[in-house]
C-alpha positions as CSV (number, residue, x, y, z in Angstrom):
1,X,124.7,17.7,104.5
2,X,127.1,18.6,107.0
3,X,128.4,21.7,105.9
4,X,127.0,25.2,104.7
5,X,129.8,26.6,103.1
6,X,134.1,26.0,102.5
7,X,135.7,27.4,105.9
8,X,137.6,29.4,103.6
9,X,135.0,31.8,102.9
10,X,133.9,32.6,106.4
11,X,135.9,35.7,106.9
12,X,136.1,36.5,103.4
13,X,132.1,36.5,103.5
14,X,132.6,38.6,106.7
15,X,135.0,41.3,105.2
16,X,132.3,41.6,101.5
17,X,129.7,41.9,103.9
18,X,131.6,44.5,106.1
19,X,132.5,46.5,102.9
20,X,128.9,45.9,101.4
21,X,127.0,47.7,104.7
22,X,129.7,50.2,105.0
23,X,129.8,51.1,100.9
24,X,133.4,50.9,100.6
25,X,133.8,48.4,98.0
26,X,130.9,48.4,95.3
27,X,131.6,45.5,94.2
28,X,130.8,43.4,96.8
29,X,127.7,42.7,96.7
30,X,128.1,40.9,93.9
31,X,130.7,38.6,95.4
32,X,128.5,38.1,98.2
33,X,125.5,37.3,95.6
34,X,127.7,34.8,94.0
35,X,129.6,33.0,97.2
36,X,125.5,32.8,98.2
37,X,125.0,30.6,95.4
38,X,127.7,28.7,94.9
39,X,126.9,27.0,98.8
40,X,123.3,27.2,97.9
41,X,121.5,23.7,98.3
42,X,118.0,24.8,98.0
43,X,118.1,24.2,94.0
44,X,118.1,20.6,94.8
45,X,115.8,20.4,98.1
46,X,112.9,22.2,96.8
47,X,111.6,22.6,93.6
48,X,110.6,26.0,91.9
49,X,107.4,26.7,90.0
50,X,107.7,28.2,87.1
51,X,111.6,28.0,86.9
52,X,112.3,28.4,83.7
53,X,114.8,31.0,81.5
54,X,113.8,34.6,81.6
55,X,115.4,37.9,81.9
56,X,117.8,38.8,84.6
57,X,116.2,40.2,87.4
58,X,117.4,44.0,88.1
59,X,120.0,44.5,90.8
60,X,117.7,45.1,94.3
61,X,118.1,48.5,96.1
62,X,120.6,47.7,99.4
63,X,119.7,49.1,102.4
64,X,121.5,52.0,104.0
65,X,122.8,49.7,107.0
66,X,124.9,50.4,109.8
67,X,127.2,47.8,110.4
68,X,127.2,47.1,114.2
69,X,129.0,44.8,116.4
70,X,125.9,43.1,116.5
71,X,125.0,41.9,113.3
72,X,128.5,41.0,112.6
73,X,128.3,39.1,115.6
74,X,125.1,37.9,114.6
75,X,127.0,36.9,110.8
76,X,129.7,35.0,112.2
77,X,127.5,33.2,114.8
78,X,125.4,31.8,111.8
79,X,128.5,31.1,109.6
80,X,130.4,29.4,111.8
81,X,127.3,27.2,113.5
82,X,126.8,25.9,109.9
83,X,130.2,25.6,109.5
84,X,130.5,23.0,112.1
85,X,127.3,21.2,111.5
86,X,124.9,22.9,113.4
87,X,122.6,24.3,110.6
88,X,119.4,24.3,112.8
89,X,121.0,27.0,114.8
90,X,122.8,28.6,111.5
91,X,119.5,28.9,109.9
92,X,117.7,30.4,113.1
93,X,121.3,33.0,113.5
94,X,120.2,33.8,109.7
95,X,116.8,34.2,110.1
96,X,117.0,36.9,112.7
97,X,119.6,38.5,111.0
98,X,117.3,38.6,108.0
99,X,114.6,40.6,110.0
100,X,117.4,42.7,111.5
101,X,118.8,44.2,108.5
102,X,116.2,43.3,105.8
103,X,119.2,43.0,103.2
104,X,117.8,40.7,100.0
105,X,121.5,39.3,100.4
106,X,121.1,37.9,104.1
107,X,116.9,37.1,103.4
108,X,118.0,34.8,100.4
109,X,120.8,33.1,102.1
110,X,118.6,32.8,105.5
111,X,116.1,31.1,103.1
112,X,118.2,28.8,101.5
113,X,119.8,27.8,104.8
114,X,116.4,27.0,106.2
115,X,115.4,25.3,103.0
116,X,118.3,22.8,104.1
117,X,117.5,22.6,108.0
118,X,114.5,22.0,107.2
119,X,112.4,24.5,108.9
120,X,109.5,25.6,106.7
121,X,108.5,28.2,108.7
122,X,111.8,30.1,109.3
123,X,112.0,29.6,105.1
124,X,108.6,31.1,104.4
125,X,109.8,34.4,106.8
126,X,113.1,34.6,105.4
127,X,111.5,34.3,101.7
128,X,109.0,37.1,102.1
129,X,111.7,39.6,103.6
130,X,114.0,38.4,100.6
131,X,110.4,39.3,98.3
132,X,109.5,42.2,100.0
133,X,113.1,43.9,100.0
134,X,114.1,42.9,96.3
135,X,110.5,43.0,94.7
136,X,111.9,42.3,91.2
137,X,114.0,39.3,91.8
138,X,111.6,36.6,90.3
139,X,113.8,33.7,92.1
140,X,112.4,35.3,95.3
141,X,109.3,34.5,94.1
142,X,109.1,31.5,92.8
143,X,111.0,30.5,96.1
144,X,108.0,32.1,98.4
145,X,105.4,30.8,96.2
146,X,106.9,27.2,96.8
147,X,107.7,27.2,100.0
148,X,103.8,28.4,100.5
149,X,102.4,25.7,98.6
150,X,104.2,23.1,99.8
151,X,103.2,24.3,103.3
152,X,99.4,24.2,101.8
153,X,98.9,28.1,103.0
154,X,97.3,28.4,99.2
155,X,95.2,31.7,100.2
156,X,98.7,33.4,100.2
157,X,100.5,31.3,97.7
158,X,97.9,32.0,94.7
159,X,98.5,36.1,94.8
160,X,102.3,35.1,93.9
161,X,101.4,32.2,91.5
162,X,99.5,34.1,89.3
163,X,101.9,37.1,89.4
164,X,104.9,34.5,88.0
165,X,102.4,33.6,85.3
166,X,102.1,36.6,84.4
167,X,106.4,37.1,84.2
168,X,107.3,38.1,80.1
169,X,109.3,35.4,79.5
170,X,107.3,32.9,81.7
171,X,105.9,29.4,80.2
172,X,102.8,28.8,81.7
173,X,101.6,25.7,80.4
174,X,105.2,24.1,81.7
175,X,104.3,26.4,85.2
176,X,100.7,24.3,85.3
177,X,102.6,20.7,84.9
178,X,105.0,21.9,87.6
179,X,102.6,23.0,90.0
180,X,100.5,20.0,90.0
181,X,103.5,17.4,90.6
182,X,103.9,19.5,93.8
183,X,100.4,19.2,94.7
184,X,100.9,16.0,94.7
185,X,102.8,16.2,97.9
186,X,100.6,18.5,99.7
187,X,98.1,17.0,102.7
188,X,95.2,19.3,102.0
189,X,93.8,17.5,98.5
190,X,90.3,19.7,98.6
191,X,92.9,23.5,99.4
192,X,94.6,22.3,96.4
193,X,91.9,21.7,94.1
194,X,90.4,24.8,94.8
195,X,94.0,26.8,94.3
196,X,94.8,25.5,91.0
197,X,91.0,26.0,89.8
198,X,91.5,29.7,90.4
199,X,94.6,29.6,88.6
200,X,93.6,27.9,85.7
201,X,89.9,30.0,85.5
202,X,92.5,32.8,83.9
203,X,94.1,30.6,81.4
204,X,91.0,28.6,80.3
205,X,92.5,28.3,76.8
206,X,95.8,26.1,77.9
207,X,96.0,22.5,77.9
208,X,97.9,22.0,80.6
209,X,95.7,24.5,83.2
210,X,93.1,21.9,82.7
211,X,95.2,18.5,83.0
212,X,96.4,20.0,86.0
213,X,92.7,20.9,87.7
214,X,92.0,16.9,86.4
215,X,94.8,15.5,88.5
216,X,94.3,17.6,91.1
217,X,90.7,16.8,91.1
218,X,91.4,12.7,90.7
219,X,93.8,13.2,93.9
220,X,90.6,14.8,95.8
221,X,88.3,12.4,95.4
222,X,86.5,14.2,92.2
223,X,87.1,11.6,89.3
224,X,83.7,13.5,87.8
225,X,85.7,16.6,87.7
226,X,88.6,15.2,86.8
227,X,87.4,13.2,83.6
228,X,85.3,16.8,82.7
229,X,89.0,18.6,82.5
230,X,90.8,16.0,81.0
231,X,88.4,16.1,77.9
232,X,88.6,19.9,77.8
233,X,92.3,19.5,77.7
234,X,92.3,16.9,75.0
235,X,89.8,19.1,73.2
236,X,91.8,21.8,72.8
237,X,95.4,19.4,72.1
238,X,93.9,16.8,71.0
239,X,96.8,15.2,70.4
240,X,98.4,15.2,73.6
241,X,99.2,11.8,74.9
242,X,99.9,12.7,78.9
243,X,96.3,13.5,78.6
244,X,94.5,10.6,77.2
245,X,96.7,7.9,79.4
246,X,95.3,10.1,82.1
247,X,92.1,9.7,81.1
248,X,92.3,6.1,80.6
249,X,93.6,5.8,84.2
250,X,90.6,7.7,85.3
251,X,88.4,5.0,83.0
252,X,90.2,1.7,84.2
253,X,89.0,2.5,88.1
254,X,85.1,1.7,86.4
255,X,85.5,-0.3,83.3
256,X,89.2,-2.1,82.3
257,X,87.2,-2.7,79.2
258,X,86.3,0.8,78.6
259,X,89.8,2.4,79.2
260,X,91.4,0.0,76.6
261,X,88.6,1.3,74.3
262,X,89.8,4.7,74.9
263,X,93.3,3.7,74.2
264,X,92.4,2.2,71.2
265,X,90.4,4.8,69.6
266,X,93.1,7.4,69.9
267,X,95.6,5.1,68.1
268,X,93.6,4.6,64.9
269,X,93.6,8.7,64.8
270,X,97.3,8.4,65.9
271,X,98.9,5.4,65.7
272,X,102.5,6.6,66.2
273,X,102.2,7.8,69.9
274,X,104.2,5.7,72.1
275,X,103.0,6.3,75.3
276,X,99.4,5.4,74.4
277,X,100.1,2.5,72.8
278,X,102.5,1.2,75.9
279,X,99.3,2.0,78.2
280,X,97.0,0.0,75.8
281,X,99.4,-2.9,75.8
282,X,99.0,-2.6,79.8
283,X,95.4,-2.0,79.3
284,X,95.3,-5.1,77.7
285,X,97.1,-7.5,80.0
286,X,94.7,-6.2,82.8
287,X,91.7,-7.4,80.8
288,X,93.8,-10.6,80.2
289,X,93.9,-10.5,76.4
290,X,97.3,-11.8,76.6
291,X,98.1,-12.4,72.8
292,X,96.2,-8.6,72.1
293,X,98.5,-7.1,74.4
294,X,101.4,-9.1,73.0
295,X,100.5,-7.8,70.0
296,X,101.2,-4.5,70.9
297,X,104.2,-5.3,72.7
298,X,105.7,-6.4,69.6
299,X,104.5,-3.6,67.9
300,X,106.3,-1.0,70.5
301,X,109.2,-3.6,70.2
302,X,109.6,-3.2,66.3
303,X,109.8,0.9,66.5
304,X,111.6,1.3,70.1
305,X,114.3,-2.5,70.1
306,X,116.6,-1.2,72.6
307,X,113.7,0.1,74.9
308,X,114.2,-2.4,78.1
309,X,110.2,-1.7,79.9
310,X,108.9,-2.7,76.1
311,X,111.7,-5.9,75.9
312,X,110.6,-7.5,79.8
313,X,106.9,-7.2,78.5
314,X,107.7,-9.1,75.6
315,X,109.8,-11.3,77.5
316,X,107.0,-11.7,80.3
317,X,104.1,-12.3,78.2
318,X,105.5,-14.8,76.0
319,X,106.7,-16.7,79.4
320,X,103.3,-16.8,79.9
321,X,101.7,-18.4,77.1
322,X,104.8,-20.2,77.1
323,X,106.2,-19.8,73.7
324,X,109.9,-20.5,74.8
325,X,112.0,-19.2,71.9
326,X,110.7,-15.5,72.3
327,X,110.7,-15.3,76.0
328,X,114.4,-16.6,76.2
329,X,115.7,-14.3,72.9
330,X,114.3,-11.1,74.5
331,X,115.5,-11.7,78.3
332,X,119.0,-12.8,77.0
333,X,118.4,-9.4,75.0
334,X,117.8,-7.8,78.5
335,X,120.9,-8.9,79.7
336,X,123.1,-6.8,77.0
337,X,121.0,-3.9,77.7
338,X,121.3,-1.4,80.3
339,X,118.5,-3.4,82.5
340,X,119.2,-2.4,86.5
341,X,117.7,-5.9,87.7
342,X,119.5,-8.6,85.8
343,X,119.0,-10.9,88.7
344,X,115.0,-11.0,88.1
345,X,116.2,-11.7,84.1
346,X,118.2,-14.5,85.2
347,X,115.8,-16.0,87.4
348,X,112.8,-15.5,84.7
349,X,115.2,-17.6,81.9
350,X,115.5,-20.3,84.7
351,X,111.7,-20.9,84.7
352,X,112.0,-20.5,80.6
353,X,114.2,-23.5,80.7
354,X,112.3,-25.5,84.1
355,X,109.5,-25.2,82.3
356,X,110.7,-26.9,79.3
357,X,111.6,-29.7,81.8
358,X,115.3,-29.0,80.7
359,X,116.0,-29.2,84.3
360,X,120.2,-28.4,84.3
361,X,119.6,-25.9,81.9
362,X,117.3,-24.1,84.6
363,X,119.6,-24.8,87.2
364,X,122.5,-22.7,85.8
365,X,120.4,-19.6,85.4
366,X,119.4,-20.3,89.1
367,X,122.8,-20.7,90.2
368,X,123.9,-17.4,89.0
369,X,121.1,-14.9,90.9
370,X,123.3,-13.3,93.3
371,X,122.4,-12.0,96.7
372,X,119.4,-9.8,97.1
373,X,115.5,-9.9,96.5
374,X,115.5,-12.6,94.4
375,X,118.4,-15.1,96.0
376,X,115.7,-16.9,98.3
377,X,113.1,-17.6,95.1
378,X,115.9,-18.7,92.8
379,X,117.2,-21.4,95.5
380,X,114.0,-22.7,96.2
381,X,113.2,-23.0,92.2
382,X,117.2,-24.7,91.6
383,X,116.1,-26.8,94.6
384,X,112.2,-27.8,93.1
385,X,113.8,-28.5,89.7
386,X,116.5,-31.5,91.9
387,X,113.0,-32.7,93.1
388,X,111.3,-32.9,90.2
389,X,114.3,-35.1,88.6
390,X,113.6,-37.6,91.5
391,X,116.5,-35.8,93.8
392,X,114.7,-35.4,97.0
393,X,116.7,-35.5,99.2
394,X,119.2,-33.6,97.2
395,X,116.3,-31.0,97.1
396,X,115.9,-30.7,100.3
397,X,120.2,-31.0,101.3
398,X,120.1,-28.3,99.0
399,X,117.3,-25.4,101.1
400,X,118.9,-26.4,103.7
401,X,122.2,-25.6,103.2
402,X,121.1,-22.0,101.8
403,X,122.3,-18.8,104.2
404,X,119.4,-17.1,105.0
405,X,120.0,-13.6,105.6
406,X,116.9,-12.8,108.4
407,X,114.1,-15.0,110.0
408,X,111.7,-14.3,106.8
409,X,114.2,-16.1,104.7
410,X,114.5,-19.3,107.3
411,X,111.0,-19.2,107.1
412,X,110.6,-19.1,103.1
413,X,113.1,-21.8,103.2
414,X,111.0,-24.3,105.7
415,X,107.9,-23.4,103.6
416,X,109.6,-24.9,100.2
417,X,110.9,-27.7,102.1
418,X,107.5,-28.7,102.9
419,X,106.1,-28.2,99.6
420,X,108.8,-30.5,98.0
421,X,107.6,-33.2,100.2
422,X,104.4,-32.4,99.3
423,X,104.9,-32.8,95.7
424,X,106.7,-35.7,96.5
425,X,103.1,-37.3,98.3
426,X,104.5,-37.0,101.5
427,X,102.7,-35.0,103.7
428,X,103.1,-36.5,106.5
429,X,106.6,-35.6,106.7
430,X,105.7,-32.3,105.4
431,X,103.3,-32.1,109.1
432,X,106.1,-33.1,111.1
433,X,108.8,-31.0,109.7
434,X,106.0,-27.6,109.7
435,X,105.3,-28.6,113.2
436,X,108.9,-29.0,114.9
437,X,109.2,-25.2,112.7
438,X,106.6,-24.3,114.9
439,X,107.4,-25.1,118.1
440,X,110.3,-22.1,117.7
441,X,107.7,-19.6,116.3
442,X,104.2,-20.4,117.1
443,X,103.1,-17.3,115.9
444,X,104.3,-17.3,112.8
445,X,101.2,-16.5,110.2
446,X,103.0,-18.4,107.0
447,X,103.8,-21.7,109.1
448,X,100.2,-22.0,110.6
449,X,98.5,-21.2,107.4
450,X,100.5,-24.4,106.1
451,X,100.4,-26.6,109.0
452,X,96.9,-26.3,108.8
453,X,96.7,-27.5,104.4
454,X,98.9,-30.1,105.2
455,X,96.6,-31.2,108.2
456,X,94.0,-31.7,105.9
457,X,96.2,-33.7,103.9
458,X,96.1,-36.3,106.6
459,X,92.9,-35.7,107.6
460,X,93.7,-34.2,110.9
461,X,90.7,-31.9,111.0
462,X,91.7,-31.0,114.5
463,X,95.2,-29.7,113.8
464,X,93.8,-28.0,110.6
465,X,90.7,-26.1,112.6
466,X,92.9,-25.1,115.7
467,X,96.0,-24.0,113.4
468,X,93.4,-21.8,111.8
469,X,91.6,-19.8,114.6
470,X,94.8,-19.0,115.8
471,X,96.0,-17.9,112.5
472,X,92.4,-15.5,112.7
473,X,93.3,-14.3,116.4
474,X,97.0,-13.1,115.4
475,X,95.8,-12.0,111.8
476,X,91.9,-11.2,111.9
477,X,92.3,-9.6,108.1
478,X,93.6,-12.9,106.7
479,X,90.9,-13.5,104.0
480,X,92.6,-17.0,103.4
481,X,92.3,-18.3,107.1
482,X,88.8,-18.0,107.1
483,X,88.3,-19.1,103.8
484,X,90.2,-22.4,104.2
485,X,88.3,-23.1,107.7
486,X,84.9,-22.5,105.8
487,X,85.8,-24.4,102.7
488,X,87.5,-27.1,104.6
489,X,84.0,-27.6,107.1
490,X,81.8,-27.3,104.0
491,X,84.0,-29.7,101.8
492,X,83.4,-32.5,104.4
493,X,79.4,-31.5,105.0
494,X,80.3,-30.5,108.9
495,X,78.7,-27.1,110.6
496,X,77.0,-25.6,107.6
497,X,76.2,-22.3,108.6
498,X,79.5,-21.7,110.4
499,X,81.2,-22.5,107.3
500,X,79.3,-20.3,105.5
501,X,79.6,-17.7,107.7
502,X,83.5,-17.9,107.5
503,X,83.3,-17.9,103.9
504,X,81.3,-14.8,104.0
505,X,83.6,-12.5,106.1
506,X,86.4,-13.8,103.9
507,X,84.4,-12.5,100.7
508,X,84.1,-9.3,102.9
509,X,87.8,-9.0,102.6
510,X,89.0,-10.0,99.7
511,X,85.7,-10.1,97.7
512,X,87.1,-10.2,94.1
513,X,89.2,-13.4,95.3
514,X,87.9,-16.2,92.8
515,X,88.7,-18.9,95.2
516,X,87.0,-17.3,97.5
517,X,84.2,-16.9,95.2
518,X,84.4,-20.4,94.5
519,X,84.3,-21.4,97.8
520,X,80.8,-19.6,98.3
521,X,79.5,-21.3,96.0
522,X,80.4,-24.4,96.7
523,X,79.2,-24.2,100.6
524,X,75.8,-22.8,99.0
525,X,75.5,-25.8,96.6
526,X,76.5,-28.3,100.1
527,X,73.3,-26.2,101.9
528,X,70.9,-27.1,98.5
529,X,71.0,-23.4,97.1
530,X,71.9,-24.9,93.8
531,X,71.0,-21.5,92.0
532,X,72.6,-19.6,93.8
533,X,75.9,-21.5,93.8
534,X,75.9,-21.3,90.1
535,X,75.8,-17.5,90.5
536,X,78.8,-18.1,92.1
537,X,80.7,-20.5,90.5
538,X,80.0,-19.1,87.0
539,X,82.1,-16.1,88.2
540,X,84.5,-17.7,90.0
541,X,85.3,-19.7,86.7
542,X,84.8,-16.6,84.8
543,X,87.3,-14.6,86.3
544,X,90.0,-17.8,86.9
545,X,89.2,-21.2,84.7
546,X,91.3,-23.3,87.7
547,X,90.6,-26.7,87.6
548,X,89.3,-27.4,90.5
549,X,86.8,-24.4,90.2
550,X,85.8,-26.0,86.8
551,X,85.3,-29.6,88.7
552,X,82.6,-28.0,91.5
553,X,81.0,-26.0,88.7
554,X,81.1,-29.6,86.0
555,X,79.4,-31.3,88.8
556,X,76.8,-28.4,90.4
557,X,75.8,-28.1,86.4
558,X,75.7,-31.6,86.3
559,X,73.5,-31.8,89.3
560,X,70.9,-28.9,87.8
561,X,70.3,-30.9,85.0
562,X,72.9,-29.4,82.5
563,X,75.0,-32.2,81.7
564,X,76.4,-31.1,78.3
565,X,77.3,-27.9,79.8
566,X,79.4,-29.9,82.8
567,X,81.0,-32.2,80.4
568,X,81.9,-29.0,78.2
569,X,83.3,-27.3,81.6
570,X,85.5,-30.1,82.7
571,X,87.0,-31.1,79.4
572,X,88.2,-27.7,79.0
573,X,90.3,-27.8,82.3
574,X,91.2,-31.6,82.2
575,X,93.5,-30.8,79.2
576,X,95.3,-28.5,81.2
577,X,95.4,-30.6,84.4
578,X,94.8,-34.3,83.6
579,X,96.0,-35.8,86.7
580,X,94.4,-33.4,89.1
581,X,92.9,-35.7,92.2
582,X,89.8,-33.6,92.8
583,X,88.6,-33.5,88.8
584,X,88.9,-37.0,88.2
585,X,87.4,-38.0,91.4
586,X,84.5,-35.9,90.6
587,X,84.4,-37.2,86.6
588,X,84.8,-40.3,88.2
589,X,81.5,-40.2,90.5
590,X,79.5,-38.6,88.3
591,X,80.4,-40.6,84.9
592,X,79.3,-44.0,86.3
């Protein structure tokens, strides 16, 4: 904002103000109230507790002031400072001019002004003159009140807080739901709990008093306390959706499983509240019930069509379990709605269509993601379906040619590249192409981590270890660096308790990683601790049936003695995969 008010007003301001401190025009005062407010901007920089409509507040007293060269001096100095940009000074000229005079009229305008400039401090003095000299104006109050809490000085904000509870006309349960989105904000989590627990202690009968002493709890670190309040909310509006999503939130940090319980049981009670059955659908997904949580979806979808959150979850789940017809009727659906990120639409019916294997078809979706977040992705995909037909070289003509916007994107583009030949069972060309990409930016993390896979492609075990432990030095947090070292050294029996050990600090990072998992296992079973790589790759299976996890837990089963259960394990991921190298090598050996 580069302006505080039209440079009309400013003498007309001057001459209301002049008649206003001199009581020549009784009228004034208003017009000065209402110029005040019409250049106001602190209705839109800070919110207001408790703002809703009430009685007018009574005309304030005005003070029997002198007007003096001074002030007016004072009056223009601030006017015309904001008038010309300045408002730092303009709100400091105001300020002053505020504890000069103590007129309500100059206090609310030096507030608003340092609302703007952004000076908390000058805002909370300003609002407490504006208080103090026009006691019944509740907009004073709700102003200080804010402007206190959002500064966390809740010793003094509370007094005020409970008095605008306390307003005839106020809506407290509203109030409570406003208050706690602005707690949200503030640094001092524990000051805040404790202020809106002595709020809510005198209105132990509203709803809302206790869903807002459970968020503000959850945001401190309480969940106990905040799971107590949400059930005394629900208890007494039992109803109330806002509430149980919140306490399924609460649940789903424990138990996934137990939150969608929750969900569920408050939908046979009340079947028709949307908000809990859209956070049971998502409930769902995270548990990976996918057809459960479709379900749902399609449910929501039936009662809400036009809702476009409801119509991408459709969209995205039937994608997933790859039933074509729905996922391509409900994201062409998306594209006649008001949806803001067509672009992700467009891309997502690409992959409908790729993987149908209706390669062209794909293409043209691709071909029409314009420039933005997803440009990058939906070249690489147009340029991966080319390969897949057999197109190569076309593939890789086409990444090529694509006009990356920053180095990220050249990198993302030298990364598909390589993958294509890859795919293609060329990694050797894949090495050379990664390592010339190298040679401009050896530091890069993404180029290392793939120079060093496609090492082991060729079995250059060097290349692969050295790529890595730099990759560690530059990026010491990188779970997958030092899980592909330790998997690669225990794969090929080399260094056993190194690779272990590397496998270990990667678990410490990114411990619910089921490769990871898998990969622990699988040095554990190279070291003879068959039992305890079972441990392992039972979970890692568990949590992600990938085929390679099922052919190292076929094979330690096998090993143990459980052959029925291995055969059972690997047939279940050799329908998905049937040409994967490592399973039918391992089937291979062990099938003799």
């Amino acid at each position: 904002m580069s302006r505080v008010a039209p440079r009309a007003g400013v003498m007309a301001r001057a001459l209301c103000l002049m008649a206003a401190m001199t009581g020549v025009l009784g009228g004034c005062a208003q017009q000065a109230q209402r110029a005040g407010a019409a250049s106001s901007s602190t209705g839109s920089a800070t919110a207001s507790i408790t703002d809703s409509p009430a009685a007018p507040d009574a005309q304030p007293v005005l003070p029997n002031q002198e007007l003096t060269q001074g002030i007016l001096y004072q009056f223009l100095l601030a006017e015309i400072a904001g008038q010309r940009g300045n408002i730092g000074l303009a709100a400091q000229a105001y300020a002053d001019l505020a504890k000069r005079t103590r007129d309500p009229r100059i206090a609310r305008r030096a507030t608003e002004i340092a609302v703007v400039a952004r000076m908390p401090g000058a805002a909370i003095e300003s609002a407490r003159i504006w208080h103090e000299t026009d006691p019944g104006s509740r907009r004073a109050l709700q102003l200080l009140a804010t402007l206190l809490v959002s500064a966390s000085r809740f010793d003094e904000a509370v007094p005020h807080l409970k008095r605008l509870l306390s307003f005839e006309g106020a809506n407290p349960g509203d109030a409570f739901l406003q208050l706690s989105a602005m707690l949200a904000n503030v640094e001092d989590k524990t000051g805040a709990l404790k202020a809106i627990q002595e709020l809510g202690a005198e209105h132990a009968r509203l709803p809302q008093a206790h869903f807002a002493v459970a968020q503000a709890a959850s945001r401190a670190g309480d969940d106990t306390l905040a799971l107590e309040e949400v059930r005394r909310a629900q208890a007494l509006r039992p109803e109330w959706e806002p509430a149980v999503v919140f306490e399924a939130q609460l649940l789903q940090k424990k138990s996934a499983r137990e939150a969608a319980q929750r969900l569920e049981r408050h939908l046979q009670r009340y079947p028709n509240s949307r908000e809990v059955r859209l956070a049971y659908a998502r409930a769902l997904v995270a548990e990976q019930r996918l057809p459960d949580a479709r379900a749902q979806f399609q449910r929501l979808l039936a009662d809400f069509p036009t809702n476009v959150e409801v119509v991408y979850a459709v969209a995205l789940l039937a994608l997933q379990q790859n039933d074509h017809a729905v996922a391509e009727a409900n994201l062409r659906k998306l594209l006649d709605l008001d949806y803001r990120d067509k672009d992700t639409v467009r891309l997502y019916l690409g992959q409908v269509f790729e993987t149908q294997k209706r390669f062209e078809e794909a293409r043209r979706w691709y071909a029409q993601v314009g420039e933005g977040e997803q440009f990058i992705p939906a070249q690489i995909r147009y340029a991966g379906t080319l390969a897949k037909e057999g197109h190569l070289e076309d593939a890789r003509a086409h990444l090529r040619r694509v006009a990356a916007s920053d180095e990220a994107q050249r990198v993302q583009l030298v990364l598909a590249e390589s993958q294509v030949l890859r795919d293609a069972n060329r990694p050797r060309e894949a090495f050379d192409l990664l390592g010339k990409a190298l040679e401009a930016r050896p530091d890069n993390p993404e180029l290392l981590y793939d120079y060093a896979m496609v090492a082991e492609r060729i079995d250059r075990v060097d290349i692969l270890e050295t790529s890595l432990r730099r990759l560690i030095g530059l990026r010491p947090d990188h779970a997958h660096a030092y899980n592909a070292l330790g998997y690669s050294l225990a794969d090929r029996n080399l260094r056993l308790p190194e690779a272990r050990d590397l496998i270990e600090k990667a678990l410490k990072l990114a411990p619910d990683d089921a490769f990871i998992v898998d990969s622990m296992g699988w040095v554990l079973y190279r070291m003879g601790d068959v039992a305890g790589s079972l441990t392992y790759l039972r979970k890692a299976f568990a949590e992600r049936p990938d085929t390679e996890i099922g052919a190292h837990l076929g094979e330690v089963l096998w090993v143990s003695g459980d052959r029925q259960e291995a055969e059972k394990v690997w047939r279940s991921v050799i329908e998905k995969d049937p040409d994967n190298e490592t399973l039918q090598k391992t089937i291979q050996r062990f099938r003799k």
